[in-house]
C-alpha positions in Angstrom: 42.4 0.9 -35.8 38.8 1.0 -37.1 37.0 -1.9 -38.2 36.7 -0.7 -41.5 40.6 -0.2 -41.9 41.3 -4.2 -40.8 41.5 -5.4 -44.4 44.3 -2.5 -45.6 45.7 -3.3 -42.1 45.9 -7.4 -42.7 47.4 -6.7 -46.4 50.0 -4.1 -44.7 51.1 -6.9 -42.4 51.9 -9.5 -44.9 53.4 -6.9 -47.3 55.6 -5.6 -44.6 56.6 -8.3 -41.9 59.6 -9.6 -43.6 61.4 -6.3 -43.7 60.5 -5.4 -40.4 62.4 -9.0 -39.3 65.3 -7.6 -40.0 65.5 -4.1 -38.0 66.4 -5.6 -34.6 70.3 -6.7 -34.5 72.6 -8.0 -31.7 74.6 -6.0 -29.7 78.4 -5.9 -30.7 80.2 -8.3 -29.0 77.1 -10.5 -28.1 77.8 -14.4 -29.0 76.0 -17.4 -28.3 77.4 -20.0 -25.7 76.8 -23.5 -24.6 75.0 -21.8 -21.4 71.9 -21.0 -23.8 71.3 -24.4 -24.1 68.3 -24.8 -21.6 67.2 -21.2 -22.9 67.3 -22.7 -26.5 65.5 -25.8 -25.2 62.0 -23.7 -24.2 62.8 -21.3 -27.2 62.2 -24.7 -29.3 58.8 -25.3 -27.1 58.3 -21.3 -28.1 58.7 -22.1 -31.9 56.4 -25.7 -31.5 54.1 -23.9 -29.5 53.3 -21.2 -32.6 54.2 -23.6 -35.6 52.4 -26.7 -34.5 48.5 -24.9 -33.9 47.1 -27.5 -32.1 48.5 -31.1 -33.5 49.2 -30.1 -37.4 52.7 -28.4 -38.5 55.7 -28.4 -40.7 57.9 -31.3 -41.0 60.1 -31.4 -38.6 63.2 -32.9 -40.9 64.0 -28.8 -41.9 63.9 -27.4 -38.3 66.0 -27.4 -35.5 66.2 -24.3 -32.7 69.8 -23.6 -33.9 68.7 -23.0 -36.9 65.7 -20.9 -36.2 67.6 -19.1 -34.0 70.7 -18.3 -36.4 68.1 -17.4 -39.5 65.1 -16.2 -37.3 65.2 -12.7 -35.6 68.2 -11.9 -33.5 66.2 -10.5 -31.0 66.0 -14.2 -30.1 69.9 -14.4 -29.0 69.3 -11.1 -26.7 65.8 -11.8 -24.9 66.3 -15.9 -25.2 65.2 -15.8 -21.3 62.9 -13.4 -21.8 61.1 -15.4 -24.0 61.5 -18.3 -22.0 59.5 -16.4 -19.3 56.6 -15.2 -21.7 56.3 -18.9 -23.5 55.7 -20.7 -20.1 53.6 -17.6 -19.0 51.4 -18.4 -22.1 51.5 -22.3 -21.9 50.4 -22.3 -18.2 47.4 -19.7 -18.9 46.8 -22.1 -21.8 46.0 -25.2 -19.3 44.4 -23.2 -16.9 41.8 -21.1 -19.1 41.0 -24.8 -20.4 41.0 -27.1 -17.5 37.7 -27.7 -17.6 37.4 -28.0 -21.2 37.2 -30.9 -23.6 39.9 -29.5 -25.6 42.6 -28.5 -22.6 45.4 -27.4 -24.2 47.1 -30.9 -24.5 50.6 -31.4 -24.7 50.0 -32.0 -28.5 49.4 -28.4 -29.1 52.7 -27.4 -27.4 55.0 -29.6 -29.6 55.7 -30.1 -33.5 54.0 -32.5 -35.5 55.8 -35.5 -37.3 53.6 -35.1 -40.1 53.5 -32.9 -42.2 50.5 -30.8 -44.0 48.9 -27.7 -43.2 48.0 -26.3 -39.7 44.9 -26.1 -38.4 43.4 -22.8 -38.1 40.5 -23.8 -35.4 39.3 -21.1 -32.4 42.0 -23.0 -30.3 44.6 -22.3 -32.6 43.6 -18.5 -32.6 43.5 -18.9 -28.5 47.3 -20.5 -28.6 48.7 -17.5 -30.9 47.2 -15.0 -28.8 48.3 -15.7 -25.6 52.0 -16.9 -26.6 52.4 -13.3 -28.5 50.5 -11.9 -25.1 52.7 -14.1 -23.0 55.9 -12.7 -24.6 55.0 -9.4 -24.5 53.9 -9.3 -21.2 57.0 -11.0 -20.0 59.8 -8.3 -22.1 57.5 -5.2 -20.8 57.5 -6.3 -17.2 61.4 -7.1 -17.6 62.1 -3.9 -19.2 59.9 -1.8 -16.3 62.2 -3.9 -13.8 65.3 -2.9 -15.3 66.8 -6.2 -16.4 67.3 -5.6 -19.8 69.7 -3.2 -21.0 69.0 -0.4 -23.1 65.3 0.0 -21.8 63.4 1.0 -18.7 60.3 2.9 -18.2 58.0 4.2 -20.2 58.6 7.8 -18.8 57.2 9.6 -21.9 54.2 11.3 -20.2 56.1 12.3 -16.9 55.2 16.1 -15.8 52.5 16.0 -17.8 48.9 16.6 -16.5 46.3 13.7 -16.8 43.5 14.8 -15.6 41.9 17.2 -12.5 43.6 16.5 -10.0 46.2 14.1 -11.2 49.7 13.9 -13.1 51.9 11.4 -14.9 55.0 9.9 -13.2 56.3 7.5 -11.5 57.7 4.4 -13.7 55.0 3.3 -16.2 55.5 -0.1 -17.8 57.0 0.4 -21.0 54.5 -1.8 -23.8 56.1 -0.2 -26.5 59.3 -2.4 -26.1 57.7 -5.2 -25.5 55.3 -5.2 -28.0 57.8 -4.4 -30.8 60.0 -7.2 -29.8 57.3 -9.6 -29.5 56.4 -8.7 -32.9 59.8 -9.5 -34.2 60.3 -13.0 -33.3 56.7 -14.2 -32.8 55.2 -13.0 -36.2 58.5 -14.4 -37.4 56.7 -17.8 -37.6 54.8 -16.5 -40.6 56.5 -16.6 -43.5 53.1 -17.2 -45.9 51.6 -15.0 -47.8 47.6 -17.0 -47.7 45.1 -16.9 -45.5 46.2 -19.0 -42.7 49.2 -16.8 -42.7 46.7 -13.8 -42.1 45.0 -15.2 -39.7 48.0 -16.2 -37.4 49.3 -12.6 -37.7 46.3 -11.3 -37.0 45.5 -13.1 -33.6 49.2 -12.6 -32.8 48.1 -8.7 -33.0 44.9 -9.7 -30.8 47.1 -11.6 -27.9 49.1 -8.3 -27.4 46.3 -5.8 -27.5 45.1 -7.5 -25.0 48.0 -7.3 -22.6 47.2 -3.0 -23.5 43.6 -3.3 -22.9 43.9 -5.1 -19.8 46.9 -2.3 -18.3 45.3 -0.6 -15.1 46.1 3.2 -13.9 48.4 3.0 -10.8 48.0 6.2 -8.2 49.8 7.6 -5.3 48.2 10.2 -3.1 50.2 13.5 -2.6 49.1 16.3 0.1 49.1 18.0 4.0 48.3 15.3 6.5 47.4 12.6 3.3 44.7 15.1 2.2 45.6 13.6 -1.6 45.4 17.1 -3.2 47.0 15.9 -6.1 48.1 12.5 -7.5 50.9 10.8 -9.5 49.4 8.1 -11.7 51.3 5.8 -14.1 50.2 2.6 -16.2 51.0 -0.5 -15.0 50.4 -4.2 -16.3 47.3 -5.9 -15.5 48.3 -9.9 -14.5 48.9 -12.4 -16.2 45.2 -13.7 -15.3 43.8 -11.0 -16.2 45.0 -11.0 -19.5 44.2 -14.9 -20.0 40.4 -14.0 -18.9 40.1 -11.8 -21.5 41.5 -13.9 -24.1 39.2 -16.9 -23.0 35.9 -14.9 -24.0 37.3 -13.7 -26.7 38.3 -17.2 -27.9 34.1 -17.9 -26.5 33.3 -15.2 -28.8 35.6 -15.7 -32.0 34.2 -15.3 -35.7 34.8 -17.6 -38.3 36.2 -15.5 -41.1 34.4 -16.1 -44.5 36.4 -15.9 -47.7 35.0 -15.5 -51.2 36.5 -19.1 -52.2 35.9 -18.1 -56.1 38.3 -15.5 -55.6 40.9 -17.7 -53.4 40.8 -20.9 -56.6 41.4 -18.2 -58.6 45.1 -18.5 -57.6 45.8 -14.8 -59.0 47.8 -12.8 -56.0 46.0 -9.5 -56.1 42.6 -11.6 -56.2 43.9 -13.5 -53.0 44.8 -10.1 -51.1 41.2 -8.9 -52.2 39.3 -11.4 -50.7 41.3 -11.1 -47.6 40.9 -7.5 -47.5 37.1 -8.0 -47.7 36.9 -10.6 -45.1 38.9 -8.8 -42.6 36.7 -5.7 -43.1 34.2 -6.6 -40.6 37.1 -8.2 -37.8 37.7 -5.6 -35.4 41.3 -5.5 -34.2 41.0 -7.2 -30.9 38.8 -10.0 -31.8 39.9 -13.8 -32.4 39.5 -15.0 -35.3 39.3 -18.9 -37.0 39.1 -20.2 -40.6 38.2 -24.3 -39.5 35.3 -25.6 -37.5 37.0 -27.2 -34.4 37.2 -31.1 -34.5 35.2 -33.4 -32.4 37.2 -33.1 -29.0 35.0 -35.9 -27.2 36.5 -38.4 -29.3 40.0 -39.9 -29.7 42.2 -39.1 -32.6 45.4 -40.2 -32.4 46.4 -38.7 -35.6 45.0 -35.3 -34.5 47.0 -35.9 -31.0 43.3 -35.8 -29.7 43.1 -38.3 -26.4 39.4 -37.8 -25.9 37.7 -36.9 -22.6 37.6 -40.4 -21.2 39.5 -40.8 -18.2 39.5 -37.1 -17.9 38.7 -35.8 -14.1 35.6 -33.6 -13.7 34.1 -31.7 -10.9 30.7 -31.6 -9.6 29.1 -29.4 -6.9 31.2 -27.4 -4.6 31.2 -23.8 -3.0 34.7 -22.8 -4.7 33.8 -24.0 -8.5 32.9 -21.3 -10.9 29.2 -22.2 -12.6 31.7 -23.7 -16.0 33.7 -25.9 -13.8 30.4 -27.5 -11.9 28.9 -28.2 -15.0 32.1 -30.1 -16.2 31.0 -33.5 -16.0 27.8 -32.7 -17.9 30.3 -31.2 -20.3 33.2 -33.6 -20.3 31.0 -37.1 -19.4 27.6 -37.1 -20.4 27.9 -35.0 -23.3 30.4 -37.3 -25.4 28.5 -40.6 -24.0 30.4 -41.3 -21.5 29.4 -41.6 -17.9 30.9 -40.2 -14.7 32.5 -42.7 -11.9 33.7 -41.8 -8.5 37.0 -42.4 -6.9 38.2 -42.1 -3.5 41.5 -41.0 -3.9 43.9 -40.8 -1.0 46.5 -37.5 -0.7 49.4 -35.8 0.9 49.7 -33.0 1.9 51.9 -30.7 3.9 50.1 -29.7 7.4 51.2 -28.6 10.8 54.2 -26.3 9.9 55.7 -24.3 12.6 58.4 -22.1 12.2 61.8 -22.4 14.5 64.0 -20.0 15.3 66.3 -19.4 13.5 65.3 -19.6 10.5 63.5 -23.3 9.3 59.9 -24.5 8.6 58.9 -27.9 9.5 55.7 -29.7 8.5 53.9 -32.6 9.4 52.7 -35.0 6.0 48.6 -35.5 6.2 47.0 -37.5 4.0 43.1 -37.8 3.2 41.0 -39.6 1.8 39.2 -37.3 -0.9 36.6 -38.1 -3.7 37.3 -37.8 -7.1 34.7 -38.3 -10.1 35.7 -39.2 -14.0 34.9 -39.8 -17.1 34.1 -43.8 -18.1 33.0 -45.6 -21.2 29.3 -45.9 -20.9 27.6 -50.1 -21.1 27.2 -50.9 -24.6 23.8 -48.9 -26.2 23.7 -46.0 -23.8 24.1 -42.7 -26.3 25.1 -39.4 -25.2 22.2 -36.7 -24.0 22.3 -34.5 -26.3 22.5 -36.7 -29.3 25.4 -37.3 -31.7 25.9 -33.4 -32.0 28.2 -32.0 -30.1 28.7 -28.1 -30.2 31.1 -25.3 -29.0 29.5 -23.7 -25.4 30.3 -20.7 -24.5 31.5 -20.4 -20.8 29.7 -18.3 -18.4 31.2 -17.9 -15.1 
């Protein structure tokens, strides 16, 4: 979609999302069992996950997964392990992408608040929404392609139909349509506003799965006399799940803050609201993240934020194996929020000497070693931090 299309795009979404919630329906004879349970369980760390953004959400005293489930989408009831796949795809890409990082995807940003009040619509909360919806996605399409869901396979649309010189569709192409469109169901489910935040969220839910599109990588096999590869059958297959978290993470580096004409928003009039929306969005190209709050200060500790602060938080310093963002770490973590960095030698286990007998059993020898570990610490009393009391986003660089 153009750029300059974004802002009839954005009003299209919140005009339209509630009557697309209802097109998917269960299968006849489909029920609900105590077996779900579990299923339900990381559903509800699904539906924390999207509502909470980051530490601030909706009371909890009106929500429970049962009832989500039986007044949310059905697609829920059908793909409940499918989206238990694509949540903890998501989560764990979440704590990886941001290991290193003073924010690092805390458990607070998984779960719902006990307060509540509105949700924060920082960069970190665009970053959650777009790799839960690309997590999701991901998961269904790669399901579908596999065959484990019923009514759905390939994406054989293209099949006997040229490419290119010297090339042709076939084989079993992953079929992102499906997943897409039930990802959108359920996950832009969670937005039942009609302001700004509500935009936004819907938005960066849009971002997370073009992402898992962009990232999809042409798949070839070689046809011809003696492997001369005369001709070849290509189809489109899922990039993984890395790859997909890579991309999201610079585009979380590189997210805009989107700027509002607030006269217009106080104005409190509906079409005014949807105008200023449509403006704002008009520069917000369709694959970029975007935020309507400056982050907080993640150095520090804020209980009522669920913010824990970077002391005691392990950092890394030189090594052949660290990227140049996880070296610099301690500058990052430590000296940067005036703390300072102590090292620990820290003794582990490990398994070692494993030798396979036949037939068929491993067995391993336990080593342990004494390694070094470094942290952050509370500085003495009238040290500051290097870089002064201001402490800015950085942009990672690998």
């Amino acid at each position: 979609m153009p750029v300059s299309q974004a802002g009839d795009g954005i009003n299209a979404l919140l005009a339209h999302k509630s009557a697309e919630q209802s097109s998917y329906l269960l299968p006849v004879g489909t029920t609900l069992t105590s077996g779900r349970s579990s299923e339900m369980g990381f559903c509800n760390l699904l539906v924390s996950l999207l509502l909470s953004m980051c530490g601030h959400a909706l009371s909890t005293s009106a929500w429970s997964v049962n009832n989500f489930l039986m007044t949310g989408p059905k697609a829920y009831l059908t793909y409940a392990g499918n989206v238990q796949v694509g949540a903890r795809k998501g989560i764990e890409e979440c704590k990886h992408q941001f290991a290193w990082d003073r924010w690092n995807c805390p458990e607070s940003a998984l779960q719902l608040s006990t307060n509540s009040g509105a949700r924060d619509a920082t960069r970190e909360a665009a970053f959650v929404n777009a790799i839960s919806a690309a997590g999701v996605m991901h998961a269904l399409t790669k399901n579908c392609s596999m065959g484990e869901l019923s009514h759905c396979g390939c994406d054989d649309s293209n099949v006997g139909k040229m490419g290119g010189r010297g090339w042709m569709w076939g084989g079993c192409s992953d079929n992102v349509d499906f997943g897409e469109k039930i990802s959108k169901q359920f996950v832009d489910a969670l937005e039942n506003g009609q302001d700004a935040r509500a935009a936004v969220n819907l938005h960066n839910n849009e971002a997370g799965r073009l992402a898992v599109r962009t990232t999809m990588k042409r798949a070839c096999k070689c046809h011809g006399v003696s492997g001369s590869c005369s001709m070849q059958t290509c189809w489109m297959q899922l990039a993984d799940f890395r790859d997909v978290g890579n991309y999201l993470k610079v585009k979380h580096d590189q997210a805009q803050m989107l700027e509002m004409d607030k006269r217009r928003v106080r104005a409190g009039n509906n079409a005014d609201n949807r105008g200023a929306l449509a403006d704002a969005f008009s520069s917000i190209a369709p694959t970029d993240l975007i935020y309507l709050e400056d982050s907080p200060d993640y150095c520090a500790r804020n209980l009522s934020l669920g913010l824990h602060g970077t002391e005691g938080r392990e950092c890394l310093q030189n090594g052949d194996s660290h990227s140049q963002w996880e070296r610099r770490s301690c500058r990052r973590l430590c000296h940067e929020c005036g703390l300072r960095v102590v090292e620990r030698r820290v003794e582990t286990s490990s398994s070692c000497n494993c030798k396979f007998h036949w037939c068929c059993t491993v067995s391993c020898d336990t080593c342990t070693q004494v390694v070094t570990k470094y942290y952050c610490a509370r500085r003495n009393k009238g040290r500051r931090a290097k870089n002064g009391t201001r402490r800015r986003h950085r942009t990672r660089k690998h």
